[in-house]
VOKE-18910 format. One record per residue: residue number from 1; y, x, z of N, C-alpha, C in turn. Coordinates in Angstrom, 3 decimals. Example, Ala and Ser with C-alpha at 12.3 -4.5 7.8 and 13.67 -1.06 7.14 Angstrom:
@n 1 n_yy -5.690 n_xx 13.190 n_zz 7.800 ca_yy -4.500 ca_xx 12.300 ca_zz 7.800 c_yy -3.300 c_xx 13.200 c_zz 7.800
@n 2 n_yy -2.250 n_xx 12.850 n_zz 7.080 ca_yy -1.060 ca_xx 13.670 ca_zz 7.140 c_yy 0.030 c_xx 12.900 c_zz 7.870
//
This chain:
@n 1 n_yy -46.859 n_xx -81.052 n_zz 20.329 ca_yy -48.177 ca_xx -80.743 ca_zz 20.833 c_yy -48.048 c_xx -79.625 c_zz 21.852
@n 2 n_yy -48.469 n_xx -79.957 n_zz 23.197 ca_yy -48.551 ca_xx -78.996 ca_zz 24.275 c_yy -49.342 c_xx -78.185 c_zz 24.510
@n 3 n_yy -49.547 n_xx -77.017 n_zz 24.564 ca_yy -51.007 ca_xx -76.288 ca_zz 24.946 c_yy -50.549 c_xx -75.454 c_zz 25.802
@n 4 n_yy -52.122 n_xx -74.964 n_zz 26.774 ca_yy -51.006 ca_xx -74.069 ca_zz 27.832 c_yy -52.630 c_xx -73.255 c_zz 27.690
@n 5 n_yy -52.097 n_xx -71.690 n_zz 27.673 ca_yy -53.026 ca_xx -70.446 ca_zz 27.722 c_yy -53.365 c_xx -69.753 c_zz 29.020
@n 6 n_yy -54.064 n_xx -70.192 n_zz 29.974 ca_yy -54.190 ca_xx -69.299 ca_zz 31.041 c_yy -55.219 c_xx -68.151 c_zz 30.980
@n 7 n_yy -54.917 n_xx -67.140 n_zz 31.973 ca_yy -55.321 ca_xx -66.301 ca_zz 31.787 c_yy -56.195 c_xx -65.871 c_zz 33.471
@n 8 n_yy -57.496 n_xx -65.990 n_zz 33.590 ca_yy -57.738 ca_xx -65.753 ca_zz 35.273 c_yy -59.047 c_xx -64.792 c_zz 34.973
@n 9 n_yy -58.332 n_xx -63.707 n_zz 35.310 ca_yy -59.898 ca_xx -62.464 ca_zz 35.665 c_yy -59.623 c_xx -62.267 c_zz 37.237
@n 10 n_yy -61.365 n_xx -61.981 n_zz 37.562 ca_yy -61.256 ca_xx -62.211 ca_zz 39.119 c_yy -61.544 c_xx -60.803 c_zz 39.436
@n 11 n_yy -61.422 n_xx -59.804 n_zz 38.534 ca_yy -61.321 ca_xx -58.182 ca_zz 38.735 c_yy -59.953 c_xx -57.661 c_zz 38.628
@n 12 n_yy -59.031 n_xx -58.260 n_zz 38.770 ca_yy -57.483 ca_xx -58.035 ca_zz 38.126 c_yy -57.239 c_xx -56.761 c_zz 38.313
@n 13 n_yy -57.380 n_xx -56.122 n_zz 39.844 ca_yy -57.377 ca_xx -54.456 ca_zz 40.632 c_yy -56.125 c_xx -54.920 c_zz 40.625
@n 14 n_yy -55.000 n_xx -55.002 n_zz 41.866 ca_yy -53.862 ca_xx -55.321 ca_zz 41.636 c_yy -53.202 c_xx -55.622 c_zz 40.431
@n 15 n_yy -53.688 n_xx -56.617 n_zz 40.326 ca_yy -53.021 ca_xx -56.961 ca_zz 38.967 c_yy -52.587 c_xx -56.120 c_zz 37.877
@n 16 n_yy -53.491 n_xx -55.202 n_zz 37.245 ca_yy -53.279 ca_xx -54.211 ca_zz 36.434 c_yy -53.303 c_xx -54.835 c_zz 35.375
@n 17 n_yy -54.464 n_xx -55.822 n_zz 34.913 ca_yy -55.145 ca_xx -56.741 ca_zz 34.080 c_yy -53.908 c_xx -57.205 c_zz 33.450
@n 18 n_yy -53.285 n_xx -58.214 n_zz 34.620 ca_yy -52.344 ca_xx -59.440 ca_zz 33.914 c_yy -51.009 c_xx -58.503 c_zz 33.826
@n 19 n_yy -50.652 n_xx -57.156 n_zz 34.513 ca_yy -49.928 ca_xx -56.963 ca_zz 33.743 c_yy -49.836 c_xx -56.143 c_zz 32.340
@n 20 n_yy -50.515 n_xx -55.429 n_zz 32.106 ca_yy -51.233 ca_xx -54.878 ca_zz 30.620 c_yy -51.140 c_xx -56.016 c_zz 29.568
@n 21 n_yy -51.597 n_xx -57.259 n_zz 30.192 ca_yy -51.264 ca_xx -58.131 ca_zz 29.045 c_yy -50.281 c_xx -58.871 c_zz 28.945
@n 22 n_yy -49.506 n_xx -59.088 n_zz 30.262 ca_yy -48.266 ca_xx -59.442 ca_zz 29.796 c_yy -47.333 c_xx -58.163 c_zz 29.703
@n 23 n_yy -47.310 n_xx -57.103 n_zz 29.398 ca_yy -46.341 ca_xx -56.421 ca_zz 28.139 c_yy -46.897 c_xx -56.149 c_zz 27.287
@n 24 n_yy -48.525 n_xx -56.350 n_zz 26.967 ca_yy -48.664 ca_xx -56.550 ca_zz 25.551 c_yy -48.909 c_xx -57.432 c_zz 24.449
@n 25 n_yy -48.378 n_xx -58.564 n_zz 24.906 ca_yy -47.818 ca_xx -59.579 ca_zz 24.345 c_yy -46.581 c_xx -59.425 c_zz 23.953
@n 26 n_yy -46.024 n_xx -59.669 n_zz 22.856 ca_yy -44.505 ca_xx -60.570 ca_zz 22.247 c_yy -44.714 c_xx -61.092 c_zz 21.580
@n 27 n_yy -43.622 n_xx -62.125 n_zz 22.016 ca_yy -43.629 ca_xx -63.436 ca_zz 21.246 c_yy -43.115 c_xx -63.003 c_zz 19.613
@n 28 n_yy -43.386 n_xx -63.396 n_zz 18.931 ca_yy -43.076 ca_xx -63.450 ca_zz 17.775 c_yy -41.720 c_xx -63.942 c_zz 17.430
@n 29 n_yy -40.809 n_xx -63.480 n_zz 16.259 ca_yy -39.232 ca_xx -64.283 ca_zz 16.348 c_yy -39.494 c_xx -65.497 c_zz 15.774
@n 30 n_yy -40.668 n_xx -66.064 n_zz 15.110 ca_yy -40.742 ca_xx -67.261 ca_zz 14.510 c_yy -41.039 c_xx -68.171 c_zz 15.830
@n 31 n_yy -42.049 n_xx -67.515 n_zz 16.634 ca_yy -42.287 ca_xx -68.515 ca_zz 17.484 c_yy -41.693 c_xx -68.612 c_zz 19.152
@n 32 n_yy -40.358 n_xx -68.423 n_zz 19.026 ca_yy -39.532 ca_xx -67.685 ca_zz 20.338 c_yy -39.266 c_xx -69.332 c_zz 21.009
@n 33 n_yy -38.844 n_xx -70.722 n_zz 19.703 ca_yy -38.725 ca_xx -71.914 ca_zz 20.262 c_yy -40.079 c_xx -72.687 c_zz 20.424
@n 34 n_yy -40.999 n_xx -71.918 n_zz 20.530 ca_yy -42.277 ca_xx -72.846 ca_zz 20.301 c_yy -43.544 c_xx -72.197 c_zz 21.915
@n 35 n_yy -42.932 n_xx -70.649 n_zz 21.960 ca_yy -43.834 ca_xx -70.598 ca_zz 23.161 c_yy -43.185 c_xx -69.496 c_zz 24.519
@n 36 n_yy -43.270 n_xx -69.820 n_zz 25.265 ca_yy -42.909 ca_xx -69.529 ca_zz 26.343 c_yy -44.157 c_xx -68.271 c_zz 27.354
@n 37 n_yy -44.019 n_xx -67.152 n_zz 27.834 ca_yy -45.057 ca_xx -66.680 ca_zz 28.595 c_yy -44.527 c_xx -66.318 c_zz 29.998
@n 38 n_yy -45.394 n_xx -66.526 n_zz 30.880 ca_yy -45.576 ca_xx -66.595 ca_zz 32.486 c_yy -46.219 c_xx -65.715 c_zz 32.674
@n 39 n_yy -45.415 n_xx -64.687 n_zz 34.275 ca_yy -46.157 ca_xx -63.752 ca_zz 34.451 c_yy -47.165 c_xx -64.114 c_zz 35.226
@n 40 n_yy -47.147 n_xx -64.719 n_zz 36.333 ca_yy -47.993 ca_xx -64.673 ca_zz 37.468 c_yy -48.215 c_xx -66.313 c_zz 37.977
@n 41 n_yy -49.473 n_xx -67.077 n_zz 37.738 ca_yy -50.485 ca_xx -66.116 ca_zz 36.779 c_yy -49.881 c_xx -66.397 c_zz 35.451
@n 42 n_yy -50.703 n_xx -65.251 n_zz 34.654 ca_yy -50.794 ca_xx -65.106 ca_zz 33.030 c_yy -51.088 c_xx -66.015 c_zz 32.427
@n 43 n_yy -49.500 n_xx -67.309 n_zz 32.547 ca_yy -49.608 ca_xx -67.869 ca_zz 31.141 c_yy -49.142 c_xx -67.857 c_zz 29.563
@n 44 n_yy -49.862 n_xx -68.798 n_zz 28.724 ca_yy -48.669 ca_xx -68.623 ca_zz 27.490 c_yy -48.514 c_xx -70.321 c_zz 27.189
@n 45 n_yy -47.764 n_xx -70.390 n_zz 27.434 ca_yy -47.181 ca_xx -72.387 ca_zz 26.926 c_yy -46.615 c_xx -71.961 c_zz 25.803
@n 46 n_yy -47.266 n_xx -73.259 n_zz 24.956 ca_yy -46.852 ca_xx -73.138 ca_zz 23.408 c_yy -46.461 c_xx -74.804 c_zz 23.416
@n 47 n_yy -45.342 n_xx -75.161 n_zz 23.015 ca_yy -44.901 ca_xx -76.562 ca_zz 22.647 c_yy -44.024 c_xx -76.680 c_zz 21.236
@n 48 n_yy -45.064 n_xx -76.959 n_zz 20.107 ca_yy -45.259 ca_xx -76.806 ca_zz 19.009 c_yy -44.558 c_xx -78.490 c_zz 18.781
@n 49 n_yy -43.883 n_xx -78.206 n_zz 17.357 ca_yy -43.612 ca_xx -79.807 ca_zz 16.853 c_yy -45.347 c_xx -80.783 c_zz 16.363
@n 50 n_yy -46.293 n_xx -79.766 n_zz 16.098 ca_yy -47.426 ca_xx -80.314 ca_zz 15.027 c_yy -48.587 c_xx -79.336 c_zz 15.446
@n 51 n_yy -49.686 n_xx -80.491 n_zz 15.191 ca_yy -50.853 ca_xx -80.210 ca_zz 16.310 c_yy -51.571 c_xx -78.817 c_zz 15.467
@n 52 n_yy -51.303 n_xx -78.545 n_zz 13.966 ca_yy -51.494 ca_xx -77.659 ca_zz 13.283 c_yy -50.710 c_xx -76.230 c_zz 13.323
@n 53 n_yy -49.282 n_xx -76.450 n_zz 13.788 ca_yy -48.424 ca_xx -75.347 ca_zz 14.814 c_yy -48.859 c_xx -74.968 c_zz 15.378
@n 54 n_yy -49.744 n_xx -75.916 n_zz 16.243 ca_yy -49.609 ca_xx -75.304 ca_zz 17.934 c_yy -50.825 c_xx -74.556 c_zz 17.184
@n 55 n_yy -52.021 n_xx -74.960 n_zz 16.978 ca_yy -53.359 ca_xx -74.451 ca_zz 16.652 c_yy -53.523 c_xx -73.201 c_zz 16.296
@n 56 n_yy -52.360 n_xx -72.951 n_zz 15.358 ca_yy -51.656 ca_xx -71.415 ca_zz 14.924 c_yy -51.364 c_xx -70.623 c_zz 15.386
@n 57 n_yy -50.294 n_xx -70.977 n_zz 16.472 ca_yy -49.857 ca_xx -70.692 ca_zz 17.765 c_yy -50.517 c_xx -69.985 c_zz 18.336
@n 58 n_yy -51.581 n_xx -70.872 n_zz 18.450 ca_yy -52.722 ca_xx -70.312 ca_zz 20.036 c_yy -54.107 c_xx -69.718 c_zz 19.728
@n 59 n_yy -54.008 n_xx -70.010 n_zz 18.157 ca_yy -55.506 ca_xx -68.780 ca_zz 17.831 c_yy -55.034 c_xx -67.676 c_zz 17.923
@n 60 n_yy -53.274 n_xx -67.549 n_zz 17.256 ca_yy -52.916 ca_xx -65.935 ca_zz 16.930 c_yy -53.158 c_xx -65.343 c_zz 18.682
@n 61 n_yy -52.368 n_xx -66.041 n_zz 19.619 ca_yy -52.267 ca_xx -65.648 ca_zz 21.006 c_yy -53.895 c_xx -65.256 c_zz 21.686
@n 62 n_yy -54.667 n_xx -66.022 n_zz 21.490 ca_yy -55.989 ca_xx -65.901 ca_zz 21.829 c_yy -56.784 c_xx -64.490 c_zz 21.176
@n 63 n_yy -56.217 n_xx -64.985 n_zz 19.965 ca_yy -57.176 ca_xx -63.015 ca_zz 18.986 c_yy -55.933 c_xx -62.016 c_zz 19.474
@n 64 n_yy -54.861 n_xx -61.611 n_zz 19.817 ca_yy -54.455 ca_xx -61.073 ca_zz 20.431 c_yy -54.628 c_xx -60.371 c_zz 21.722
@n 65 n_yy -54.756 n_xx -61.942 n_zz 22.909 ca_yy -55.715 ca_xx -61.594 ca_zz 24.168 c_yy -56.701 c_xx -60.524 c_zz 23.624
@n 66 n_yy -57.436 n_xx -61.311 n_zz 22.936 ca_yy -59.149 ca_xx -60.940 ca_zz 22.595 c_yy -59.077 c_xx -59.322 c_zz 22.295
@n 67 n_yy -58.146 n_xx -58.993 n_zz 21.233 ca_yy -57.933 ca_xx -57.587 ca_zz 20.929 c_yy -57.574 c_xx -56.833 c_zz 22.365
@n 68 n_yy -56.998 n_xx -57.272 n_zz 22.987 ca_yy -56.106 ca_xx -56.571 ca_zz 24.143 c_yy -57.378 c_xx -56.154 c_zz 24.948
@n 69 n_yy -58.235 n_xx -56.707 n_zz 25.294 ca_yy -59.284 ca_xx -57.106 ca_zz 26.535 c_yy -60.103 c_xx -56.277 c_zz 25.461
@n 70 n_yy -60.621 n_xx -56.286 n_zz 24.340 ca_yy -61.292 ca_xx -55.261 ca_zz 23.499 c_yy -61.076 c_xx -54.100 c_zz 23.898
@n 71 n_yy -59.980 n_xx -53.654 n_zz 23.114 ca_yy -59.379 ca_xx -52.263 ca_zz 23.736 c_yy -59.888 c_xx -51.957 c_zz 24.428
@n 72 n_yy -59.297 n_xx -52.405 n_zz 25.949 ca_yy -59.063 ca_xx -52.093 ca_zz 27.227 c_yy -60.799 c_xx -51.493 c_zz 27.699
@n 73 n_yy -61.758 n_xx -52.192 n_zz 27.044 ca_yy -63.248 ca_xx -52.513 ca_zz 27.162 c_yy -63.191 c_xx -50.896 c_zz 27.023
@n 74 n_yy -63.111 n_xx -50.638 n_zz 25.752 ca_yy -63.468 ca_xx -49.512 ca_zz 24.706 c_yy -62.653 c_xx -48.107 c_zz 26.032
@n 75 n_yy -61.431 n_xx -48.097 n_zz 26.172 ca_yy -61.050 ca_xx -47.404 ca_zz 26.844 c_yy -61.781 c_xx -47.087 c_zz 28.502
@n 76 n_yy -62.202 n_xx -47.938 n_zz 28.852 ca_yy -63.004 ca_xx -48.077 ca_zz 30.238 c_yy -64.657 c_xx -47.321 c_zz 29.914
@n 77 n_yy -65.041 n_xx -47.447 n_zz 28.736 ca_yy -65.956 ca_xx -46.844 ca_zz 28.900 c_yy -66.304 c_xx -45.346 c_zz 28.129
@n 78 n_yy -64.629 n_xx -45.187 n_zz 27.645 ca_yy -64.649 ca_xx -43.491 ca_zz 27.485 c_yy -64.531 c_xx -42.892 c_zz 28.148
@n 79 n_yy -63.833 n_xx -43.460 n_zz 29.359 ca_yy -64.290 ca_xx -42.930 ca_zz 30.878 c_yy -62.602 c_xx -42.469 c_zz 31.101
@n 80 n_yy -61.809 n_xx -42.906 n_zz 30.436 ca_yy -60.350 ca_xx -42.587 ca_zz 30.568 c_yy -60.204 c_xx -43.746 c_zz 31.597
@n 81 n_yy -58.541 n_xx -43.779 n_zz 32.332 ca_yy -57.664 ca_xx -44.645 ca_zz 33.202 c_yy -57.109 c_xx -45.464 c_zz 32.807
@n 82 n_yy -57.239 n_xx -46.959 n_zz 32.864 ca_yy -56.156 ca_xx -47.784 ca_zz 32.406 c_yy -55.381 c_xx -48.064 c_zz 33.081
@n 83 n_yy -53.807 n_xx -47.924 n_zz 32.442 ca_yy -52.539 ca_xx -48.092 ca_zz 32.851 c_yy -52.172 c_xx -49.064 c_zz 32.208
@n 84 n_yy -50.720 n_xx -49.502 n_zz 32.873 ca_yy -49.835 ca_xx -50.555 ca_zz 32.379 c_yy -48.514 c_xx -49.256 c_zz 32.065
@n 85 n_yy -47.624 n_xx -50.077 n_zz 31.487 ca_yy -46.453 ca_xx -49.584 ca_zz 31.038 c_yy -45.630 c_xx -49.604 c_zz 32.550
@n 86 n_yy -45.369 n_xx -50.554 n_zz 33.487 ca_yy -44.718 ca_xx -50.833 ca_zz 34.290 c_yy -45.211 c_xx -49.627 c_zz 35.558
@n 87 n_yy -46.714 n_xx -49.720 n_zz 35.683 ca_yy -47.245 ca_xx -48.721 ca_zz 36.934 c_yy -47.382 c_xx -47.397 c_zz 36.449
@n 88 n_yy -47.291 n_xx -46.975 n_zz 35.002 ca_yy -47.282 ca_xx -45.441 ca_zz 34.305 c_yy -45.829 c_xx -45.270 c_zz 35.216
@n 89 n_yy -45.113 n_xx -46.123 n_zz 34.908 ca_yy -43.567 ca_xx -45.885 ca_zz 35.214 c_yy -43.303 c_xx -45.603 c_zz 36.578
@n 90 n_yy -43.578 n_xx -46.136 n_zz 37.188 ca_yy -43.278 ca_xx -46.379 ca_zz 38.660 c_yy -44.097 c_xx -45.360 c_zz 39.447
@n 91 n_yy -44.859 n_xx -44.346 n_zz 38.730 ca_yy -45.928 ca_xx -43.425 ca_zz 39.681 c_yy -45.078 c_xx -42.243 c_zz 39.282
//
């Protein structure tokens, strides 16, 4: 069973968005043969043996997103800066 997770916000700000969430994503070690993630754009391909795998798969990945984009919410309106790990680094 194939599923593919995209990810498209049309506020990205140089891509701060997609990258925040792609390093805060990892794959899990159970599911390292089952899903694959893309940086640009932000996908997650999950190719599961069973349509109940994948389903697993891609709720955990989705309430994950969901938490991530929560956060990020909560932080934006304490009036703090959101960073990525990669552009903290590089400034």
């Amino acid at each position: 069973m194939k599923i593919e997770i995209s990810i498209y916000e049309e506020n990205y700000n140089n891509n701060k968005l997609e990258d925040i969430i792609y390093e805060s994503i990892i794959i899990e070690k159970i599911d390292t043969k089952y899903v694959k993630i893309e940086k640009s754009p932000l996908q997650i391909k999950i190719d599961a043996p069973s349509i109940t795998r994948a389903r697993a798969i891609m709720n955990s990945y989705i309430l994950w997103i969901y938490t991530i984009l929560k956060s990020l919410e909560e932080v934006k309106k304490s009036g703090r800066e959101i960073t990525s790990r990669s552009s903290s680094s590089t400034s």
